[in-house]
N, C-alpha and C positions, 0 to 999 in steps of 0.2 A: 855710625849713628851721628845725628846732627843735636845743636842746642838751635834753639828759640830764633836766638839773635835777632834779626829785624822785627821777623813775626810777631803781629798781633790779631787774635780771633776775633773777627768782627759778627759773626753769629755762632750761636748756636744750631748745631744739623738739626733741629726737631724747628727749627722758626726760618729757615730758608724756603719761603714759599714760591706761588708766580710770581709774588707783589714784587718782589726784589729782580725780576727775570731783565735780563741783560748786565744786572749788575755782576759788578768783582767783589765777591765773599774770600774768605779766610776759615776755614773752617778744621775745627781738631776736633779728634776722639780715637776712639779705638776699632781697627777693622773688623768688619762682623765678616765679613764674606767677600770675596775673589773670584769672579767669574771672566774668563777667558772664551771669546767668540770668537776666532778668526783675527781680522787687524782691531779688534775692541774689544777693553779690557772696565769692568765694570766695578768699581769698589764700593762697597755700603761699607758708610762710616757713622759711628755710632757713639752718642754720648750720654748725657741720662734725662736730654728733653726726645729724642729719638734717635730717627736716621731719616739718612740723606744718601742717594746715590752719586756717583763719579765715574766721569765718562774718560775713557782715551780713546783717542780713534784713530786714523790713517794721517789728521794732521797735527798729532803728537810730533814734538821733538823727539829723535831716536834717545838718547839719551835720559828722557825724563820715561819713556814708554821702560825703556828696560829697569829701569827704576820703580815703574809700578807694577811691572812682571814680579819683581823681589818680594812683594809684599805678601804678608799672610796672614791668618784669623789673628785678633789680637794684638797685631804690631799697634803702636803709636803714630800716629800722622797728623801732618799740617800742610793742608790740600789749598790753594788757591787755583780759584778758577772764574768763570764767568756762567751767570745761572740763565739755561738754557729752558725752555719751555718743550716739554717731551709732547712728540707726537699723540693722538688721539688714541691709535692700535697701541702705545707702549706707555699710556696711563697707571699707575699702580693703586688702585685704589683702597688698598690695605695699608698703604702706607700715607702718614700725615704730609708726608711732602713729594706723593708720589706721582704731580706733574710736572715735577720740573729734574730736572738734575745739571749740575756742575760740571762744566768744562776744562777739564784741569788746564792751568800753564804752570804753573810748579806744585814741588811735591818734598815736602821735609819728613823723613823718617826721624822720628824722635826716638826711639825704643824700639828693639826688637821683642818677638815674643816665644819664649820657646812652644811645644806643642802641648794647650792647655788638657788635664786628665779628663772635663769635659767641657763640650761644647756650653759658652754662654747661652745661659734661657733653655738650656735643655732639661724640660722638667722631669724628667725618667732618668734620675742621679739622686744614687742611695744618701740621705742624712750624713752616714759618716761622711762621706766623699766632699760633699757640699759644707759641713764644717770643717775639715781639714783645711782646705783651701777656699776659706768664706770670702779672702780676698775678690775670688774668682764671682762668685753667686753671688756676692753684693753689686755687680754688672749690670745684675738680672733686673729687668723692668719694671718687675714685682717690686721687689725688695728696695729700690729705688725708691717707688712711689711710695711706699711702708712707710720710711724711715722719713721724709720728707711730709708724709702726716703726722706723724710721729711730732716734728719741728712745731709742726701747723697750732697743735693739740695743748703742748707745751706754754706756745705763747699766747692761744687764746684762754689758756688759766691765769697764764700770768695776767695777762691786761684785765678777764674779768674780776680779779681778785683786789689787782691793784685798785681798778673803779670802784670797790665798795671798801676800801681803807684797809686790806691787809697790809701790813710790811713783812716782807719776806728777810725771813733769819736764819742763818746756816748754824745747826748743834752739830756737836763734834762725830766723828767717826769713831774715833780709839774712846772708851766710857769702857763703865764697867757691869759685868756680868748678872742678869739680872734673868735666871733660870727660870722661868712659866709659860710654855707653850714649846714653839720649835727649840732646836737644841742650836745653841752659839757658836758660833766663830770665832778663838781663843788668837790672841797676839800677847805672843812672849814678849815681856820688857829687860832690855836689857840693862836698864840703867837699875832697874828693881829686880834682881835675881829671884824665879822661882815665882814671879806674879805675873798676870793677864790684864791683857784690856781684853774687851770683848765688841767685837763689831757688831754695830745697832742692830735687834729684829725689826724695831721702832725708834722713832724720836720719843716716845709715849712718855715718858718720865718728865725729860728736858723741856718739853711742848709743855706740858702742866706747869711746871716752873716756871716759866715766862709767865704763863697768866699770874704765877702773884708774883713777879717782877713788874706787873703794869704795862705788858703787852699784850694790849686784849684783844686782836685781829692778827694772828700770826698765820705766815703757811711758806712751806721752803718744796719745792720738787727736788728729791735725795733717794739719796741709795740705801739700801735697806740689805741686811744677810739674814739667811736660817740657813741651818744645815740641814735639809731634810728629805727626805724622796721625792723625785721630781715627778711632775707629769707635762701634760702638754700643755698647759696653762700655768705653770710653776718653775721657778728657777731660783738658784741659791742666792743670785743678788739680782734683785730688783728693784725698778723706781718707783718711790710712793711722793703721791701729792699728799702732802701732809698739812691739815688746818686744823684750826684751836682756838677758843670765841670764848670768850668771859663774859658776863651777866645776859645769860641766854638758854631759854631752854628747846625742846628738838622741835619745838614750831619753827624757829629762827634756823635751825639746820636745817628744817626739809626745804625749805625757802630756800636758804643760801646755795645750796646742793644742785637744787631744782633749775634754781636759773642757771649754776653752772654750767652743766651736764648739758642742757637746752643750748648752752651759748657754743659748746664746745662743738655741738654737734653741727649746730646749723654753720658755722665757720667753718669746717675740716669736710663736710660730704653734700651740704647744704641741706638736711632733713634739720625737721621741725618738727621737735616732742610737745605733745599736747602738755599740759601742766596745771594741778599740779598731780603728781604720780599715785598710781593707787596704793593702798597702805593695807597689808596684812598680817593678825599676830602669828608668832612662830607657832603656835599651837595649830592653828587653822591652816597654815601652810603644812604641817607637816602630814595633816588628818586629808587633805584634798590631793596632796601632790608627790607625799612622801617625801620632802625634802626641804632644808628650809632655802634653797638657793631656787626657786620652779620655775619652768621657761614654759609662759603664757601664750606663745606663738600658736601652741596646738593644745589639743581637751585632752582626753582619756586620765580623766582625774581618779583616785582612790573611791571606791562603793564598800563601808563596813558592812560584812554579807552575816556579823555573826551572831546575831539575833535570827536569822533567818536559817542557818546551819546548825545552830545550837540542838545538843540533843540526838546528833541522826547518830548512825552504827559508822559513819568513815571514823576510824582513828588518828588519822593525819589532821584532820580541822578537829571534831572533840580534842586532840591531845591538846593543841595550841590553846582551846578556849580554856583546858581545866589547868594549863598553865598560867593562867594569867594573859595570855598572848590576843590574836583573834586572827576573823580572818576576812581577807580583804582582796578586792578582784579590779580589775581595770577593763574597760569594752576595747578593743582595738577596732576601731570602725575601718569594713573596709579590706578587712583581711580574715576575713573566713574562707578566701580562695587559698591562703597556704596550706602545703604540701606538709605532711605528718613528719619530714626532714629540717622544714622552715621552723616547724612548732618547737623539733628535738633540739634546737642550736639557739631557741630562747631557752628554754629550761636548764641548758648547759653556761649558759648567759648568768643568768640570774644566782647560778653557783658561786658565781665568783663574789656573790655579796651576801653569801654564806648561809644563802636559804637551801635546804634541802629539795626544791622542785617547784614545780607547779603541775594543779591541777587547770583544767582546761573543757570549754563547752566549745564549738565548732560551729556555728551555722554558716551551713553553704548559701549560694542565692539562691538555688531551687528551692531552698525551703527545710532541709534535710540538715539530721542533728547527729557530729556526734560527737562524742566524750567520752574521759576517763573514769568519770567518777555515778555511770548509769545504777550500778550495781549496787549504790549507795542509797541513792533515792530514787525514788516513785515519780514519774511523768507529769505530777502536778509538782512535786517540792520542785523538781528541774525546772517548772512553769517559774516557777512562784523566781528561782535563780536569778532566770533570763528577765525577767519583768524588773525583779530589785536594782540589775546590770544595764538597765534599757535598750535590753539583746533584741536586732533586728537582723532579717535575715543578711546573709555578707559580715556578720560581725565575728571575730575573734574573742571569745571573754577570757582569761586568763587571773585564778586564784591564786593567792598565798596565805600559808599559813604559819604563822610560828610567832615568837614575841614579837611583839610591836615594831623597836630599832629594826629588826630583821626583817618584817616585811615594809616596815615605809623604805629601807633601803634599797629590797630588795626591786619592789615595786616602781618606785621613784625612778630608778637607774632603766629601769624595762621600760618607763613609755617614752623616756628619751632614747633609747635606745631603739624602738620601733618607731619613731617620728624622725630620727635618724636611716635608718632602712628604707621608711615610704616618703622621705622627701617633703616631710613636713613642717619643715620649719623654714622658711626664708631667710639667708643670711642679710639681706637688704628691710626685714621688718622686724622694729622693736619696741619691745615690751618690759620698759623700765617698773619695778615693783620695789617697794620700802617693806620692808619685814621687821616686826617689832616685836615689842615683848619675850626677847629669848629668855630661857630661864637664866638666873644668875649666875649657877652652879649645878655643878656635876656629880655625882658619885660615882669614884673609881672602886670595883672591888677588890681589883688585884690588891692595891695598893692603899685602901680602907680607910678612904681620905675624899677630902673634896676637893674638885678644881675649877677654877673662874672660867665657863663657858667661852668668855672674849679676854677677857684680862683679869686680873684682880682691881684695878681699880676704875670700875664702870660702878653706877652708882645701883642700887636698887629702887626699885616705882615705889614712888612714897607711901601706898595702901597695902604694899608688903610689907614693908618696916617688918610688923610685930612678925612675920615669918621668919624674919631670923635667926632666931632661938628657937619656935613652935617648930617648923618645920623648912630648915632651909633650904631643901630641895624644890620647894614650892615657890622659891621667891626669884617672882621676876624682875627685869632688871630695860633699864632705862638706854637700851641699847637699839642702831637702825644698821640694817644692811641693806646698799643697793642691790640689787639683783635687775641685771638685763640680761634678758635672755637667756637664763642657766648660769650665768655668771656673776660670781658674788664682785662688784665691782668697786666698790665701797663699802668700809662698816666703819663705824664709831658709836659714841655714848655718850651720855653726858657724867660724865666724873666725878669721885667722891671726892669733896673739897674738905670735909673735917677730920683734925685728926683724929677721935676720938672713933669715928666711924669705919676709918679707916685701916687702925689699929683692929677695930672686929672683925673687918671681915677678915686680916691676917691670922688671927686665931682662927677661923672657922677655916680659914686652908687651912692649918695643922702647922704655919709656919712659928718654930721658936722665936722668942725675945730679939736672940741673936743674929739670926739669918733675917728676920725683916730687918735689923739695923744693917745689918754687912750688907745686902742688897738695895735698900729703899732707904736708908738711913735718913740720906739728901730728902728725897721726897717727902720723908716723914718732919722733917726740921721745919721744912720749908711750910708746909700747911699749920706750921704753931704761928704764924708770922701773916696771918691775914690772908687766907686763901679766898677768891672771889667763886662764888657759883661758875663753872664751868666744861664744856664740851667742845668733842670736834668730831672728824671723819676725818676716814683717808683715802685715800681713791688708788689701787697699781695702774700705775699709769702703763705699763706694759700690757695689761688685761684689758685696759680704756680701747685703747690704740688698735689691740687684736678684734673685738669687735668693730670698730670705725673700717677697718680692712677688710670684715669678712674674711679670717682666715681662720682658722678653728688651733691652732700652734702658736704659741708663745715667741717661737725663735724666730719666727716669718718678720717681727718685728721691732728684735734685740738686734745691735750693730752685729756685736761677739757674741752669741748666745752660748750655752755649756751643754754638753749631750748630756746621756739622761743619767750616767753617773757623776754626773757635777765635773767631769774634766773636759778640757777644752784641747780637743784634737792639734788646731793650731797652732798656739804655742805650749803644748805639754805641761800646760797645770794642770793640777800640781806635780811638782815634780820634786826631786831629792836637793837639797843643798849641802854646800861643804861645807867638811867637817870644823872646820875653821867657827863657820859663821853659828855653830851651834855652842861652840867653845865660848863662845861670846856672851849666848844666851844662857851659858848654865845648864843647857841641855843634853841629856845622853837619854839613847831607845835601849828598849828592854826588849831586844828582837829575840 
């Protein structure tokens, strides 16, 4: 193996085009392929603007030719040569620079490679394999481009940010434990035996405290933990774009948001979002779409059928209605040609969101009807069905019945799930939506208590106030979430700045005197000292990124992403440490 020494790369293999033909290039990267004809020997070399071929021929130096015989997938090289204009018949037109190619006269092996477990860019390589050696799959053209918008996304917040006076502030990582939502990330201290710091789920505390520091335009891009089940759009640490705005209320957010989002966009792919976004309350998101996150790209919105089923002899819809429940159907336009197998592996589908089945009407395009549920009613109620459903021939109707959560869930999850199947949604069109008015709180029954839907301190809509006390399950709350395209990509609130209000709703969670001082203490001190009206959002900038990409995986544009049990193939986190270093910590397992 050779070093550098003289060598310096005077292009990039993806920018050596004709324009440069006759000239002497310099060129490195990594070999993608070795093709041996005869007395020519053909190398693509590869770095992360492209490739570039390399020619040896019959008036190679013997000594540099045996040299380029050596070479294999993956070595290192620093190719000088002279760029040749390729014949008409040996044009590559797949390739960016595939009129020309380089005539070597020397050849620097920088690095060998041993035989990689797969081929670079070979997309049929299981997840495990490709986390293991991410080194390897970060090569990859995709992941390249990913991460490199990723960059792009970054700095067009930062600069839009900067342009309307935020300053950007780093809060610390090591804080402490502040239990409401996902579960923490505990760090032993060892200067303090037997206590924790807790790795941020949010800056959410320390962001409010600056505004009554007199930082009223704050926002940091940071890293963020929960320890909690992953999915494909989830991961234990993440990047959040984190902003925070003192004497403002969510007119001033959807603005500030709006043009963001718009700037970020038309920078990193060059689309241009109309503005300003449409705004829908959570209630009506949940009654049209079953969800409050809905992706607008396609219809097959929620149809209440149970004024219309009310009363008949099926006991599967009567039971839900006399439950309190109802019952509700979606059209799948389109798909009355599936097959009673295609029907069987939705309703197996929608299991897993805990609904006990669906009922189903069928129209073929001939015109021909059938269904599960004929025996139930009469040829005019089935009329009356399909008419309530805006069932035309070719249409798929599919019912649910049971409580409410159960079918918006169930439902909600099904028409993304069949607009997934028939190819309905374009990952190149987007459908940015504000979702407002969530309720404030929740009522858990296991646990016979209530919980702050987004946080505990998001404020409540000033005409709920008196809900309160009357009825706080009723009271909504002053909170927005982006949703593009099924993807919640942004939420925030605008925040309870007094203490006194503050203080109630900690009682209405169930929390003691004690636990709100051990947790909020800070935050509760700090609001007796002149808090200013204030709000923000936060955007995962991982989630941003993964739309901008079109890739429907979180990890397509994380450098080190974590598989799905939060360990990282790569370097073996987590993994055990010695006993030494637990000694330290005051720590012994109770195996």
């Amino acid at each position: 193996m050779e070093n550098l020494g003289k060598y310096r790369r005077t292009h990039y293999c993806g920018e050596i085009t004709e324009v440069l033909a006759e000239q002497t290039v310099v060129a490195m990267g990594w070999v993608n392929r070795v093709r041996r004809l005869g007395q020519l020997i053909f190398v693509t070399l590869r770095d992360h603007t492209g490739l570039v071929q390399i020619a040896f021929d019959e008036n190679t130096p013997t000594e540099l030719f045996e040299k380029a015989e050596s070479l294999k997938s993956e070595y290192v090289a620093a190719i000088t040569g002279r760029v040749a204009l390729r014949r008409e018949k040996d044009i590559n037109a797949e390739m960016a620079t595939g009129k020309i190619e380089i005539m070597a006269t020397d050849l620097v092996i920088l690095s060998a490679s041993e035989v990689p477990p797969f081929q670079v860019g070979d997309e049929n390589v299981s997840d495990a394999l490709r986390l293991k050696y991410r080194y390897l799959d970060l090569r990859r053209d995709k992941l390249q481009q990913n991460l490199r918008l990723r960059h792009a996304a970054a700095l067009s917040t930062r600069n839009f940010l900067s342009q309307q006076g935020f300053t950007e502030i780093e809060t610390p990582i090591l804080t402490n434990s502040s239990p409401e939502g996902a579960r923490d990330y505990l760090v032993p201290s060892r200067v303090h035996p037997g206590q924790f710091y807790a790795l941020p789920q949010s800056p959410q505390i320390l962001k409010q405290i600056l505004m009554v520091g007199g930082f009223d335009k704050y926002f940091q891009i940071t890293k963020c933990f929960r320890d909690e089940d992953l999915r494909a759009d989830r991961q234990p640490e993440f990047t959040q774009i984190d902003i925070e705005q003192a004497f403002i209320d969510q007119e001033d957010i959807f603005t500030l948001t709006e043009g963001l989002v718009a700037q970020v966009f038309k920078d990193t792919i060059g689309v241009t979002l109309k503005t300003p976004f449409q705004r829908m309350p959570h209630k009506e998101a949940m009654e049209r779409f079953g969800s409050d996150k809905p992706d607008l790209r396609f219809g097959m919105e929620l149809v209440d059928i149970s004024d219309t089923v009310a009363g008949s002899e099926f006991a599967v819809f009567q039971g839900a209605l006399d439950a309190g429940g109802s019952v509700r159907g979606i059209n799948a336009k389109g798909c009355g040609k599936y097959s009673r197998k295609q029907i069987d592996s939705l309703i197996e589908y929608v299991k897993t969101y805990r609904a006990k089945g669906l009922a189903w009407i069928q129209l073929t395009d001939g015109g021909e009807m059938k269904t599960t549920i004929s025996k139930f009613f009469d040829e005019d109620k089935l009329q009356e069905i399909i008419t309530a459903m805006g069932g035309k021939n070719g249409d798929l109707l599919l019912f649910c019945a049971d409580k409410n959560d159960v079918v918006f869930d169930a439902l909600g999850n099904l028409r993304c799930e069949i607009a997934r199947r028939e190819d309905l949604a374009s990952p190149d069109v987007f459908k940015p939506l504000w979702v407002v008015e969530f309720p404030l709180l929740i009522w858990d029954e296991d646990d016979n208590r209530f919980y702050a839907v987004h946080h505990p301190f998001t404020a409540p809509m000033d005409e709920d106030f008196h809900l309160l006390d009357a009825a706080p399950e009723k009271t909504r709350s002053k909170t927005h979430d982006l949703i593009i395209n099924g993807y919640e990509t942004a939420g925030g609130s605008i925040r309870i700045h007094r203490q006194d209000m503050q203080q109630k709703l900690f009682e209405i969670l169930g929390y003691s005197a004690e636990r709100a001082h051990a947790n909020f203490g800070h935050l509760m001190e700090a609001l007796k000292f002149g808090a200013p009206p204030h709000g923000g959002i936060a955007f995962g900038l991982d989630r941003l990124v993964m739309l901008l990409c079109g890739t429907a995986n979180i990890r397509d544009v994380i450098a080190f992403p974590k598989q799905q049990d939060g360990a990282c193939p790569m370097t073996g986190a987590p993994n055990e440490v010695f006993p030494e270093q637990l000694a330290e910590l005051k720590i012994k397992f109770d195996k």
